[in-house]
C-alpha positions as CSV (number, residue, x, y, z in Angstrom):
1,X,33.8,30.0,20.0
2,X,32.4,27.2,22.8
3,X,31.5,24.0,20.9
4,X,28.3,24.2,23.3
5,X,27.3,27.5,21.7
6,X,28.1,26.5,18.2
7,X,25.6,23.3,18.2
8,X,22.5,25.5,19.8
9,X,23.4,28.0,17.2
10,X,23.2,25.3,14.2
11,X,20.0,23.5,15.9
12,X,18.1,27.3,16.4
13,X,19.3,28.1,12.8
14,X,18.3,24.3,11.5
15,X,14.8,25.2,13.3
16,X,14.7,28.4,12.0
17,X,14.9,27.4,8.3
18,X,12.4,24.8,8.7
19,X,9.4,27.3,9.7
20,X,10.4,29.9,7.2
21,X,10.0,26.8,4.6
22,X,7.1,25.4,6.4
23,X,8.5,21.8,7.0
24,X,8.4,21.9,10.5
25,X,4.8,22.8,11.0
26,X,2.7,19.7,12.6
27,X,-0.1,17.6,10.8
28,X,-2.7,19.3,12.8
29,X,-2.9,22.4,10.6
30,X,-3.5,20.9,7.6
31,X,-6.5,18.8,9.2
32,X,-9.8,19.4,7.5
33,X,-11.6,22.1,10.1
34,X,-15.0,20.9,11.7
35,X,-18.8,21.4,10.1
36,X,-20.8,22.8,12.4
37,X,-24.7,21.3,12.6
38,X,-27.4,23.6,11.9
39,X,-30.1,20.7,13.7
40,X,-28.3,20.5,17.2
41,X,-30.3,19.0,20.0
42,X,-30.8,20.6,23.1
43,X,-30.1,18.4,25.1
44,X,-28.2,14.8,25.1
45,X,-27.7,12.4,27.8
46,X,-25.2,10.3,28.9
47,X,-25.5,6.4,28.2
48,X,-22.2,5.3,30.5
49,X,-19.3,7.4,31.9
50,X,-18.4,9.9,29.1
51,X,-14.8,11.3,28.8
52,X,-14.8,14.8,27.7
53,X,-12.3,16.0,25.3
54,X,-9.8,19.6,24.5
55,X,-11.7,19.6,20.5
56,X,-13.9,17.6,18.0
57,X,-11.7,15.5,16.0
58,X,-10.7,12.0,16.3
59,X,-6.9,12.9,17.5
60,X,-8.8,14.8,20.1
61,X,-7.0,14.7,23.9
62,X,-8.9,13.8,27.0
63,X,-9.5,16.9,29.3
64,X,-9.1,14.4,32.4
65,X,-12.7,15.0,33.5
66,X,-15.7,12.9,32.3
67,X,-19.4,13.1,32.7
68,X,-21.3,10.6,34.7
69,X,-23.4,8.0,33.3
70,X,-27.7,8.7,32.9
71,X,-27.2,12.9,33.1
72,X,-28.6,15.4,30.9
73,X,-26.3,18.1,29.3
74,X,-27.4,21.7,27.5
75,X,-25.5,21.3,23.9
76,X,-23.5,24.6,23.0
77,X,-23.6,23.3,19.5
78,X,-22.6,20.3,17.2
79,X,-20.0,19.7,14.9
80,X,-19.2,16.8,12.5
81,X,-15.4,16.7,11.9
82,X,-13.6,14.6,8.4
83,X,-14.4,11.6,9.6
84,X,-17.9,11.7,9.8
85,X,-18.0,11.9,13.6
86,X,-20.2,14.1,15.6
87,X,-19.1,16.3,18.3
88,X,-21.4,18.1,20.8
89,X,-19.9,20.7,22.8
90,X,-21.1,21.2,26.4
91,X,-18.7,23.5,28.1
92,X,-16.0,25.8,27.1
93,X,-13.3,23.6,25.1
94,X,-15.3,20.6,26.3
95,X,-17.1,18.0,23.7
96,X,-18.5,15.0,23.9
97,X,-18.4,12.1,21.3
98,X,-22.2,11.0,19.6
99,X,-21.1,7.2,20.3
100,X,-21.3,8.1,24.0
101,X,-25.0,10.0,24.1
102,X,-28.0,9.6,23.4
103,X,-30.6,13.2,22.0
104,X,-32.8,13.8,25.6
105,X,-35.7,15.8,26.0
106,X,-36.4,15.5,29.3
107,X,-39.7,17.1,31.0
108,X,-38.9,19.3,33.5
109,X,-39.7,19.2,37.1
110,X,-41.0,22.8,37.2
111,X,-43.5,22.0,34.3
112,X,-45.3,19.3,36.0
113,X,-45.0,20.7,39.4
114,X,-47.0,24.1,37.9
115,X,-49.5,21.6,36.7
116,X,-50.1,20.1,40.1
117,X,-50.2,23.4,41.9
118,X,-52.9,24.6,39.1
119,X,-54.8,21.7,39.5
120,X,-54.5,22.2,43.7
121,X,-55.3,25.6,43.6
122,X,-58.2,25.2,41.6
123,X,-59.4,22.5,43.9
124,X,-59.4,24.7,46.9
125,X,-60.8,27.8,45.1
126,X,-63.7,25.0,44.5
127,X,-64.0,23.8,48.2
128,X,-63.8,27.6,49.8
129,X,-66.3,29.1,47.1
130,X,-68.8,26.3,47.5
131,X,-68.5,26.3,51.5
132,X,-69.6,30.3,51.4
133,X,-73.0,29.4,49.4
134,X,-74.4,27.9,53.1
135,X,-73.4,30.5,55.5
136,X,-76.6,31.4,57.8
137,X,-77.5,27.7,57.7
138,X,-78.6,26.5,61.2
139,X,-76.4,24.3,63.4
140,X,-78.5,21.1,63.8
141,X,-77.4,18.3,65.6
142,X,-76.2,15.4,62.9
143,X,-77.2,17.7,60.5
144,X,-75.9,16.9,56.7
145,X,-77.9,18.7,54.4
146,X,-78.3,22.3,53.8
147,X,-81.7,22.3,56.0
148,X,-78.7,22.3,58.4
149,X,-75.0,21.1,59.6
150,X,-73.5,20.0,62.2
151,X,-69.9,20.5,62.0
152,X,-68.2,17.3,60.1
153,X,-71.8,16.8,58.0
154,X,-71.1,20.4,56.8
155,X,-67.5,19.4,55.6
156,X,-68.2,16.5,54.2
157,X,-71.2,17.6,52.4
158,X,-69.1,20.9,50.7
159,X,-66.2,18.2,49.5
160,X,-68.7,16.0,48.3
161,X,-70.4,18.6,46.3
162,X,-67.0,20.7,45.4
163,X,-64.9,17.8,44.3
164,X,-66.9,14.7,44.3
165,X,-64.6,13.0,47.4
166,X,-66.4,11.3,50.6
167,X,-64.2,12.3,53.4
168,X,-66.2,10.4,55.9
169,X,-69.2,11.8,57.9
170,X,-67.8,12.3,61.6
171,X,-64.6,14.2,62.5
172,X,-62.2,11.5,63.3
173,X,-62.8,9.8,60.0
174,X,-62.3,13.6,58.3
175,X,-58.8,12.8,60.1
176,X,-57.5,10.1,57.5
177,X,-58.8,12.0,54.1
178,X,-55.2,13.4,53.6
179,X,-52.2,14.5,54.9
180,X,-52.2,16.0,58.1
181,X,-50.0,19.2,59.1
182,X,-49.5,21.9,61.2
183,X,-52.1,24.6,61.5
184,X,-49.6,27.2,60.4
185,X,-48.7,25.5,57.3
186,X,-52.6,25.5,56.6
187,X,-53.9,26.1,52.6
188,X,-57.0,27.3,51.8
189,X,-59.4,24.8,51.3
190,X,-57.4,22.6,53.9
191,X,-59.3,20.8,57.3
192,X,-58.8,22.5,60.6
193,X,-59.4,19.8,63.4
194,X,-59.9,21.1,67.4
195,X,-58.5,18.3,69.5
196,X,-56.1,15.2,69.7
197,X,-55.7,12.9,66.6
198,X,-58.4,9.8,67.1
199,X,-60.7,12.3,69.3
200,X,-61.2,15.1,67.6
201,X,-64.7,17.2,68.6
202,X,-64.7,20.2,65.4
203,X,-63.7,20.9,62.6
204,X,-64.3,23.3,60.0
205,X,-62.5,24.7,56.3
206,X,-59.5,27.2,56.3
207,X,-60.0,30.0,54.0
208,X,-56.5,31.5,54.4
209,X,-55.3,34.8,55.8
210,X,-56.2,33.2,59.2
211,X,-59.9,32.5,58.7
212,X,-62.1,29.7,58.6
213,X,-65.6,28.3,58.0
214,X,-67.6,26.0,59.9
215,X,-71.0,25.2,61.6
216,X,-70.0,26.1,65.0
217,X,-72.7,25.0,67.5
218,X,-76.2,25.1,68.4
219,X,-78.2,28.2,68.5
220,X,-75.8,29.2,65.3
221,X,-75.4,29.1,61.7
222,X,-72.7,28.4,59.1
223,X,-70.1,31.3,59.3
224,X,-66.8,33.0,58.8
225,X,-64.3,33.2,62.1
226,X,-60.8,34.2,63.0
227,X,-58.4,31.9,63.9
228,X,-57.2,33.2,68.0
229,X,-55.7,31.6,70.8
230,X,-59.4,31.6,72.9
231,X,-60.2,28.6,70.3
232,X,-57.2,27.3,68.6
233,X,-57.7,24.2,65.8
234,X,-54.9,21.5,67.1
235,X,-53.5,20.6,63.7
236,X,-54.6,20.5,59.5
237,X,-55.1,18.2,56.6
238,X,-54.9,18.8,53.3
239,X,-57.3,16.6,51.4
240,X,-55.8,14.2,49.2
């Protein structure tokens, strides 16, 4: 028989023997498994650049990737391996080491931007209900008062009654009491202005689905009309 042949054959047989007897199995199987945490956090966060590893024990291997510093991470769940160490695991055969994170429970963007589009909304349900209490009240020249408006006194004097805010009492101060925009992007309860910024000559209160309110001119009264091309507002600002 080939020599060559013969010592494969010995060294198969040799490594043969050896996992019948169980002397060649590795260290690893006789480790002490992981105890999984029944008070897992949600979420953790990174304090600096945190390696990610193949399992959650302290002979662990590196995956290669690692998590950047300051982000939040969704916990799968947590174990504590024999040493006392605690593993969160954040993807599939990925874990991160406690020493490396910190529990986060960070408040999401959604939440607070809800809460500012309540708080907006209710605002301009305010400003449009309170601006349809004076319609039929006569156009009068300077007029601020609900004996009679003029155009930027009735404005100012709905805000001022709806939400407690001076916006000024003439149209081109109205101009600086928020954020200006275009007239398509207009919200109810929003400022329509007719002419160029620093000259303006109306304006009145969008109510959405392309109407407004205002005291148009004299011989009328406070009223509802329909956005058109025959009178078209040159731009909007939305109150701050």
């Amino acid at each position: 028989m080939n020599t060559n042949v013969k010592k494969s054959l010995i060294s198969f047989t040799a490594a043969a023997a050896l996992a019948v007897t169980g002397l060649g199995l590795s260290n690893a199987s006789t480790a002490k498994a992981a105890t999984t945490l029944s008070n897992a956090p949600a979420v953790i966060r990174t304090k600096n650049d945190a390696a990610l590893f193949s399992d959650p024990s302290g002979s662990a291997k590196r995956t290669g990737r690692a998590l950047a510093s300051n982000t939040n991470w969704k916990v799968g769940k947590a174990v504590q391996d024999d040493s006392g160490n605690i593993w969160y695991n954040v993807g599939t055969n990925e874990w991160l080491n406690s020493v490396d994170v910190v529990v986060s429970t960070p408040v999401t963007e959604s939440a607070s931007e809800a809460d500012t589009a309540k708080t907006t909304e209710s605002t301009a349900d305010s400003v449009v209900s309170t601006a349809k209490q004076y319609i039929g009240t006569p156009y009068v020249w300077g007029g601020k008062t609900p004996s009679g408006f003029d155009c930027s006194g009735f404005t100012s004097y709905v805000y001022q009654e709806a939400t407690g805010k001076n916006i000024g009492s003439y149209t081109v101060a109205q101009e600086s009491a928020g954020t200006q925009k275009a007239v398509s992007q207009a919200s109810a309860g929003d400022l329509l202005f007719w002419g160029s910024k620093g000259s303006t000559y109306h304006v009145g209160i969008y109510l959405g689905n392309n109407q407004y309110i205002a005291a148009p001119q004299p011989g009328q009264s406070v009223k509802i009309a329909t956005i058109s091309g025959y009178f078209m507002p040159s731009f909007a600002v939305a109150v701050n």
